[in-house]
C-alpha positions in Angstrom: -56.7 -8.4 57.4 -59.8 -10.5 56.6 -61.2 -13.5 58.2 -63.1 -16.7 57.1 -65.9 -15.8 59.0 -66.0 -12.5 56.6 -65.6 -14.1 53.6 -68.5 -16.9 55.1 -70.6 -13.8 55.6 -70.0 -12.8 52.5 -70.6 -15.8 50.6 -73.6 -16.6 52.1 -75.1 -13.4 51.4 -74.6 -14.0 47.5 -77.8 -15.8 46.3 -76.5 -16.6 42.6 -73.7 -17.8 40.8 -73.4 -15.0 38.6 -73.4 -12.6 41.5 -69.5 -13.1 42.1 -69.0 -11.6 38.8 -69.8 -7.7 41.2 -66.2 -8.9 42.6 -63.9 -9.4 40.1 -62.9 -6.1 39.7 -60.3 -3.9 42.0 -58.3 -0.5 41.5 -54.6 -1.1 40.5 -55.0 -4.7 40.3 -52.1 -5.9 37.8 -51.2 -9.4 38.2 -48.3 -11.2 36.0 -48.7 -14.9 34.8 -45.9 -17.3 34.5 -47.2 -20.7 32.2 -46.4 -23.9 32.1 -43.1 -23.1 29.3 -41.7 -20.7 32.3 -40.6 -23.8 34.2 -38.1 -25.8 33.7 -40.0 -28.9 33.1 -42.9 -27.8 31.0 -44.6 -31.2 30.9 -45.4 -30.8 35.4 -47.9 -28.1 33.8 -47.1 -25.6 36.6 -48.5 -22.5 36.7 -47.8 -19.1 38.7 -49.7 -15.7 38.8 -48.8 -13.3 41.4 -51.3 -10.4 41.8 -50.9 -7.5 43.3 -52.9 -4.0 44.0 -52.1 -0.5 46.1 -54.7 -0.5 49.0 -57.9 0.7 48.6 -59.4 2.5 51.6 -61.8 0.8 53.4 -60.8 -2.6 52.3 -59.4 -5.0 54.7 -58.0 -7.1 51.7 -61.4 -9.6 50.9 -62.4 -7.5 48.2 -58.8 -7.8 46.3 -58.7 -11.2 47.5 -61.9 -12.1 45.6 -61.3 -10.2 42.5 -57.2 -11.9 42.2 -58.9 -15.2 42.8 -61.7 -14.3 40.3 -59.4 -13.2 37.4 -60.4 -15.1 34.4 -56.6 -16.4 33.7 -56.1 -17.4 37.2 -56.9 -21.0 36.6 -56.2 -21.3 32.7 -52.7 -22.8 33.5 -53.7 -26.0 34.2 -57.6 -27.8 33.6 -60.4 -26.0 33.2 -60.8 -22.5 32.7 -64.0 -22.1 34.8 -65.8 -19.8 37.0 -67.0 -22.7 39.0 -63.7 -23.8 39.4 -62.7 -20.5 40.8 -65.5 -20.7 42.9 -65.1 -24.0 44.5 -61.3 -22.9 45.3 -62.3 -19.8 47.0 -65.2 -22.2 49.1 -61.9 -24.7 49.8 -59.4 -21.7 51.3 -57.6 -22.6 54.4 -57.5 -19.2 55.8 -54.4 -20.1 58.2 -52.4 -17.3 59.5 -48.6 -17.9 59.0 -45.5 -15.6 59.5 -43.5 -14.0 57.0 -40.4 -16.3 56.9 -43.2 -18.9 56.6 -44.7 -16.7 53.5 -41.4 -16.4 51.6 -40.7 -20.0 52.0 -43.3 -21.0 50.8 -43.2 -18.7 47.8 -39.7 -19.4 47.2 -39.8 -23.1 47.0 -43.4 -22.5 44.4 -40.7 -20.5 42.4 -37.4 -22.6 42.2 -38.0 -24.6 38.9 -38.6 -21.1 37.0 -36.1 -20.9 34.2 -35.9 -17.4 35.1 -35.8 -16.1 38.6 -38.3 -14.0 39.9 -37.7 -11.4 42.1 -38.1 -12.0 45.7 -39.2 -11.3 48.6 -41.9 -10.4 46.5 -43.2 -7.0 48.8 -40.1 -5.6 47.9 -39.1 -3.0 50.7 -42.9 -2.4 51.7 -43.5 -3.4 55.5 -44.7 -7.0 55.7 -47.9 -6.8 58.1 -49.9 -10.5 57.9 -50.2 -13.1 56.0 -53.0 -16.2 55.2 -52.3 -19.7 53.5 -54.8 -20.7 51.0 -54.0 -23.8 50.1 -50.8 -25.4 50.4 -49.4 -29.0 49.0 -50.8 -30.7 52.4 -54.0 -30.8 50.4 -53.7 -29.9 46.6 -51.1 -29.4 44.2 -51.1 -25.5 44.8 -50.0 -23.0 46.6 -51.8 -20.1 47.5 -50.7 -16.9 49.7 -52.4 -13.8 50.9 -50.1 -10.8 52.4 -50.8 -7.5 53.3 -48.1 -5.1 53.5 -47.9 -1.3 54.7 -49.4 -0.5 51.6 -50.4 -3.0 49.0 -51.6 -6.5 48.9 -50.6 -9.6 47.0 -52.0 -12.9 45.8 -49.6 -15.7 45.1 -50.9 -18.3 43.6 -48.9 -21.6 42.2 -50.2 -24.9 40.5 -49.1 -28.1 38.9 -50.3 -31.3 37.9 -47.5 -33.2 38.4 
């Protein structure tokens, strides 16, 4: 699994703006969206997309990291729909390792005013290996988690701006 001092590297290293654009791509990255008329109360404006991608060899999940966080309808549920925005939120990551009750709680309660439940835990039978907190209500109205499994990855990723 990655660290912030990787991703630091990384971001340093990129001179321009424009030069995140080289990471928004990844093999087998499918993600599914759930807008603010999935919840319960539509008016909160919440918003979940949940990414997800087999493991690409060599990868110690940054690279799917950057290109689930770089998707261009990641931030269109709520505000702006901007590269910058996505930007800043990457800069802004927490990085903090938690355990995978941890994980699932923290999904679960992102997920409990759906109007229709999504299927959890959301690894399905796939050997839970690490995961990394984003960003969590302590700071922002969203919720991000990173986990890496036996053999895939996965991006959670919820918002409101209630």
């Amino acid at each position: 699994m990655f660290t912030k001092a990787e991703f630091e590297a990384l971001a340093a290293a990129i001179k321009r703006p424009t030069e995140w654009y080289k990471y928004t791509g990844y093999p087998g990255l499918h993600y599914t969206s759930y807008p603010q008329f999935a919840f319960q109360h539509p008016d909160s404006e919440e918003f979940i997309c949940v990414t997800r991608s087999r493991k690409k060899p060599g990868d110690n999940g940054l690279l799917f990291w950057l290109a689930a966080n770089l998707l261009p309808t990641r931030f269109s549920g709520v505000g702006a729909n901007t590269f910058d925005k996505a930007c800043g939120y990457l800069m802004g990551s927490a990085f903090s390792p938690i355990d995978e009750l941890e994980a699932n709680r923290l999904i679960e309660e992102s997920c409990s005013a759906l109007t229709v439940d999504l299927p959890l835990p959301l690894g399905g039978a796939s050997p839970f290996l690490g995961a990394l907190i984003m960003s969590s209500m302590a700071t922002e109205f969203e919720v991000s988690v990173f986990v890496e499994y036996a053999d895939a990855y996965l991006d959670f990723y919820w918002q409101s701006t209630a």
